[in-house]
C-alpha positions as CSV (number, residue, x, y, z in Angstrom):
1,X,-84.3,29.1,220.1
2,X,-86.9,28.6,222.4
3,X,-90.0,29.5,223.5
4,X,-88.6,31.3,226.7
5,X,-87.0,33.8,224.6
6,X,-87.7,37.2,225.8
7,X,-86.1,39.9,223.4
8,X,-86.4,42.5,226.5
9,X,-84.2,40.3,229.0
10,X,-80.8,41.4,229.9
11,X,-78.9,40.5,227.1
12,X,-81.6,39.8,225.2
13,X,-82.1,41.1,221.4
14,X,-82.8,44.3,222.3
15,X,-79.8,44.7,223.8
16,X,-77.8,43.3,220.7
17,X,-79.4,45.5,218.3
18,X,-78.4,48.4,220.2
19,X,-74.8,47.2,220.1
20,X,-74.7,46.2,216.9
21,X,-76.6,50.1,215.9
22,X,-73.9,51.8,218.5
23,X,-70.4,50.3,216.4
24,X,-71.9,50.1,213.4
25,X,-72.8,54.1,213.6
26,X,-69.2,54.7,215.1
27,X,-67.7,52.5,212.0
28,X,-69.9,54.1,209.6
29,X,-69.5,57.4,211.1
30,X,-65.4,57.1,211.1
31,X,-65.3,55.5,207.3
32,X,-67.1,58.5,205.3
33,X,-65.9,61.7,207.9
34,X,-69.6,62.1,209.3
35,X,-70.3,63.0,213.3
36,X,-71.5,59.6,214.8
37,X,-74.7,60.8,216.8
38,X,-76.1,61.7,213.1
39,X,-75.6,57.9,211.9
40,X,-76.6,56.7,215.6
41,X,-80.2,58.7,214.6
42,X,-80.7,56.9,211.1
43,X,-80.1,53.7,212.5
44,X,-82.6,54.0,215.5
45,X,-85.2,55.4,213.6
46,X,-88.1,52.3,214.3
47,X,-88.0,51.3,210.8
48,X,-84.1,50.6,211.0
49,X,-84.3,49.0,214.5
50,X,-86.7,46.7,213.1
51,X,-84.8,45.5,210.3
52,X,-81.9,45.4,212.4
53,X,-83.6,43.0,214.7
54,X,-85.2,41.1,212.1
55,X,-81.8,40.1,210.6
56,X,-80.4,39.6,214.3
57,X,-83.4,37.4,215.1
58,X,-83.1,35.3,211.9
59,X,-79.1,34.9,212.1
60,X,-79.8,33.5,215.8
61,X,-82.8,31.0,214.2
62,X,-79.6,30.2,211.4
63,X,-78.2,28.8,214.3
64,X,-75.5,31.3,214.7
65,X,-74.2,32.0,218.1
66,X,-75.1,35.3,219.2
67,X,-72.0,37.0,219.2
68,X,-72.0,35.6,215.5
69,X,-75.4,37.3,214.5
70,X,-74.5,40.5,215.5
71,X,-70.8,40.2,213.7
72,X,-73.1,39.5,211.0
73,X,-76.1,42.0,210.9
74,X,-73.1,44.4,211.8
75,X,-71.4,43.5,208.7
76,X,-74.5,43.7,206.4
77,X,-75.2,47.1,207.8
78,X,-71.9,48.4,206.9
79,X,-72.2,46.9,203.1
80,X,-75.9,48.5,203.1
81,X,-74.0,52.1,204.2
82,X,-71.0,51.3,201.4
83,X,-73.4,50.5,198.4
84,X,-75.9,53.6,199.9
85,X,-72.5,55.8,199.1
86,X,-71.1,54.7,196.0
C-alpha cells in the first residue's frame, strides 16, 4: 500500500466496505428469512463499519488484491452472522 492511499477516493475503502456491508446484509438477510434494510442497519452502525474496514484494510496490507479482501471480510462477516445464530 502506499502512502497515497486515500480511503475516500473513488473506489477507495470506503467504497468497499459499503459493498461488502450491502451483499453481505442481502446474504445474511436471505439465509435466516429477515427483511434486508434491518441487517443493512446493524452493519452500518459506526462500530460495525469500523470493524468492517479494519479487516478490509488489513486483508489489503496481507497483500490481497482488493477484490480478494472484500471476498474475504464478506466471508468473515457471514461466519460472524452463522455463529451469532446458532
Amino acid at each position: 500500500m502506499s502512502d497515497s492511499f486515500s480511503p475516500n477516493a473513488p473506489n477507495g475503502a470506503a467504497d468497499a466496505v459499503a459493498f461488502i456491508t450491502s451483499v453481505a446484509s442481502t446474504l445474511i438477510a436471505q439465509k435466516w428469512g429477515v427483511r434486508a434494510p434491518v441487517v443493512l442497519k446493524v452493519l452500518s452502525t459506526p462500530e460495525a463499519v469500523a470493524v468492517t474496514t479494519t479487516r478490509y484494510l488489513l486483508a489489503l496490507g496481507a497483500g490481497m488484491s482488493p477484490a480478494d479482501a472484500a471476498g474475504d471480510v464478506g466471508r468473515s462477516l457471514l461466519a460472524d452472522a452463522e455463529q451469532r445464530a446458532a
